[in-house]
MDAnalysis code that builds the backbone (N, CA, C; Angstrom):
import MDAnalysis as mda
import numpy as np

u = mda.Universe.empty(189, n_residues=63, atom_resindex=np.repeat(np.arange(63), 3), trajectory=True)
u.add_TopologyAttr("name", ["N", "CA", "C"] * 63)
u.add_TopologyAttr("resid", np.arange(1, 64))
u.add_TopologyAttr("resname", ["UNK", "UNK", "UNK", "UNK", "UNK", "UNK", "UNK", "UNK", "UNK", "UNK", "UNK", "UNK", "UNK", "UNK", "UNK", "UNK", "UNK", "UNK", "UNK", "UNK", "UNK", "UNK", "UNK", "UNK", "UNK", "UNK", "UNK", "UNK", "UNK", "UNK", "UNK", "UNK", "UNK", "UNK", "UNK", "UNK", "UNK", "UNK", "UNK", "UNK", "UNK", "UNK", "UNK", "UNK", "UNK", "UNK", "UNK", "UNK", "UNK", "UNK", "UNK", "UNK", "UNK", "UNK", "UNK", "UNK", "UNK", "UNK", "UNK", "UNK", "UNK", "UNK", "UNK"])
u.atoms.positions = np.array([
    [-19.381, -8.984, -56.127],
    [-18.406, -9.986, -55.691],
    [-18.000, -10.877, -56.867],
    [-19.072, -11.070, -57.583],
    [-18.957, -12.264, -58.865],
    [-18.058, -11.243, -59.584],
    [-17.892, -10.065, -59.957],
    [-17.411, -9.263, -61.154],
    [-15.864, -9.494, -60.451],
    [-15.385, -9.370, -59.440],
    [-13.899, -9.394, -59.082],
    [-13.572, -10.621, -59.379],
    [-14.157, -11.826, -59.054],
    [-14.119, -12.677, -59.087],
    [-13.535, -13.232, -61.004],
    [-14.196, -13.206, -61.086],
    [-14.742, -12.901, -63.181],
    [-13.536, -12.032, -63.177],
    [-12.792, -10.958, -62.464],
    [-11.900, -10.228, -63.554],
    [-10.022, -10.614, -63.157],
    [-10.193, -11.097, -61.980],
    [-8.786, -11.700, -61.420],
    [-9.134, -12.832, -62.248],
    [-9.954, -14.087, -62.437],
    [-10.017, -15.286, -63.246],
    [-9.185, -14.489, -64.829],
    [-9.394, -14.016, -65.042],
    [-9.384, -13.018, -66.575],
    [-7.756, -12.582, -66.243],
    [-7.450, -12.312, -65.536],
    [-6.149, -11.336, -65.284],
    [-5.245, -12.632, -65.324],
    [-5.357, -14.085, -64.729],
    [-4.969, -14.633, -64.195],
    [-4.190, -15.397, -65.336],
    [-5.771, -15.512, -65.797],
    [-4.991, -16.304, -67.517],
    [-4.277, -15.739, -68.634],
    [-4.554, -14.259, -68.772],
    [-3.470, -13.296, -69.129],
    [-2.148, -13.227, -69.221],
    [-2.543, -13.251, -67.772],
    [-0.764, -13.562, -66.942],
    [-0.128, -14.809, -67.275],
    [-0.485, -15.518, -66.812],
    [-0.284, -17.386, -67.579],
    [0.387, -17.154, -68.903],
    [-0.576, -16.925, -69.809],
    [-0.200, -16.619, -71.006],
    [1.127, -16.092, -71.436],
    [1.225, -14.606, -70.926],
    [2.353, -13.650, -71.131],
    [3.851, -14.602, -70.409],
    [3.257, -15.293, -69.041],
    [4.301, -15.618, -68.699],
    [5.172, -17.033, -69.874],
    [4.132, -17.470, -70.354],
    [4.706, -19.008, -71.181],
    [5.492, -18.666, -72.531],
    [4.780, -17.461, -72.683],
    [5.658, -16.514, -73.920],
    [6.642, -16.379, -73.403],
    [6.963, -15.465, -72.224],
    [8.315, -15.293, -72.186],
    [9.594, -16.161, -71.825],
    [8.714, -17.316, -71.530],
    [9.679, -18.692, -71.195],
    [9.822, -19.522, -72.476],
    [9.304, -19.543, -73.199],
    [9.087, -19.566, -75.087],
    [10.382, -19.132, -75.266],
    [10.247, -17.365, -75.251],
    [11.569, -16.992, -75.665],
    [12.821, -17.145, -74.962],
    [12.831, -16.968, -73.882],
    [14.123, -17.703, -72.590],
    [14.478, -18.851, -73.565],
    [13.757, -19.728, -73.720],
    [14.111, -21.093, -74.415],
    [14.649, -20.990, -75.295],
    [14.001, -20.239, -76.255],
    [15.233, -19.991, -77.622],
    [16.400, -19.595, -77.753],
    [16.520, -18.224, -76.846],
    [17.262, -17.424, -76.831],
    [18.870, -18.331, -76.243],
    [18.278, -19.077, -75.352],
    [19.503, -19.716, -74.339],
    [19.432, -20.807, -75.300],
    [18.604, -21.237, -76.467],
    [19.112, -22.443, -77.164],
    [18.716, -23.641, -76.177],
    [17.976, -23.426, -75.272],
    [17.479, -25.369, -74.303],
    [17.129, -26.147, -74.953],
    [17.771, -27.396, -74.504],
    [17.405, -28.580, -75.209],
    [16.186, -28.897, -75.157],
    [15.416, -29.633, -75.991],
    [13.523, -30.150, -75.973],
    [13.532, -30.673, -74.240],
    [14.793, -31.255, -74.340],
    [13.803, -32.099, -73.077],
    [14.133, -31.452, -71.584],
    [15.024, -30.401, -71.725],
    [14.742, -29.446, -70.819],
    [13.696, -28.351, -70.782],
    [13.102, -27.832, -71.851],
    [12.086, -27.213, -72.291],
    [10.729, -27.665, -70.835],
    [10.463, -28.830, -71.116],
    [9.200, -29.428, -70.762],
    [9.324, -28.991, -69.034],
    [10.712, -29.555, -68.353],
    [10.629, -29.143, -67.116],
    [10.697, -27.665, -66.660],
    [11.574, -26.670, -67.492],
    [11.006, -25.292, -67.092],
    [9.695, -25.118, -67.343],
    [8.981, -25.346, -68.363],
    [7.704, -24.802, -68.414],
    [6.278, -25.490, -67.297],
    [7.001, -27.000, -67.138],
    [6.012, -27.476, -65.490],
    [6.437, -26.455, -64.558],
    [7.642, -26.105, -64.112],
    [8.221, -25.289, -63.253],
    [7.432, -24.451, -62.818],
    [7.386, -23.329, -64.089],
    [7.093, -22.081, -64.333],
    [5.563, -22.263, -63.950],
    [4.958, -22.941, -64.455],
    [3.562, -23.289, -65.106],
    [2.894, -23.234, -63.077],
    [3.835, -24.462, -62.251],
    [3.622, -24.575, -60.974],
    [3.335, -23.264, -60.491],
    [4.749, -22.457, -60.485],
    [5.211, -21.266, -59.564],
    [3.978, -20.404, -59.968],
    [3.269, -20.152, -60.889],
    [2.351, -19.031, -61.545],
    [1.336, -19.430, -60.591],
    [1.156, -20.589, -61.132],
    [-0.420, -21.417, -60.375],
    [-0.252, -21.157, -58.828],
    [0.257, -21.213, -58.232],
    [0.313, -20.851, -57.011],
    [0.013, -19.509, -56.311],
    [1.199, -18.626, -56.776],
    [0.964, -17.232, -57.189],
    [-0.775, -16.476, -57.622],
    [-0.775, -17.674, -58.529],
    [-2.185, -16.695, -59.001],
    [-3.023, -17.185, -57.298],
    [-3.359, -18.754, -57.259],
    [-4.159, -19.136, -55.727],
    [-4.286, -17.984, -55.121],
    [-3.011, -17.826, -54.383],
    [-2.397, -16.715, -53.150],
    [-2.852, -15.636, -53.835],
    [-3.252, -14.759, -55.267],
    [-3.975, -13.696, -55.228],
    [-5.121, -13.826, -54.810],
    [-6.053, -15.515, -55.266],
    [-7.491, -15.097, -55.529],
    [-7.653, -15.630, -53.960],
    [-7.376, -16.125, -53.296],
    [-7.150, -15.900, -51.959],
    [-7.562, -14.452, -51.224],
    [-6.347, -14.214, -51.431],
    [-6.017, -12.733, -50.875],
    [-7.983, -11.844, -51.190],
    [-7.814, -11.856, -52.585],
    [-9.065, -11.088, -52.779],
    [-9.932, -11.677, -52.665],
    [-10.458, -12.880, -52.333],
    [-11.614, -13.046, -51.705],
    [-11.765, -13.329, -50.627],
    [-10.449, -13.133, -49.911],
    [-10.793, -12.564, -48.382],
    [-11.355, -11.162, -47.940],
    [-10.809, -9.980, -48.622],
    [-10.639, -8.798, -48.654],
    [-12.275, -8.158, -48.903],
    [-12.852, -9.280, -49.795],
    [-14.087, -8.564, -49.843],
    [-15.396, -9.278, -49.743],
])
């Protein structure tokens, strides 16, 4: 139970990661101003965090 646990935690921050990169580059690419920067990335940062919950949810109901 601890090892699923331990590998969605692991997947989770992965994901996090990959996702802030690609909002990194969104940012450049579209040229956003600094101080729009800060509110997509709370945005983003929210919507993930949630997302990830509702997985580790899900799987530690499941097992």
């Amino acid at each position: 139970m601890y090892v699923i646990l331990i590998i969605t935690v692991l997947f989770s921050l992965f994901y996090l990661f990959q996702i802030n990169k690609m909002t990194f580059a969104l940012c450049e690419s579209r040229e956003i101003p600094e101080e729009k920067q800060n509110k997509i990335y709370a945005t983003v940062n929210i919507l993930i965090t949630i997302l990830m919950l509702s997985l580790y949810v899900e799987v530690f109901m499941k097992v």
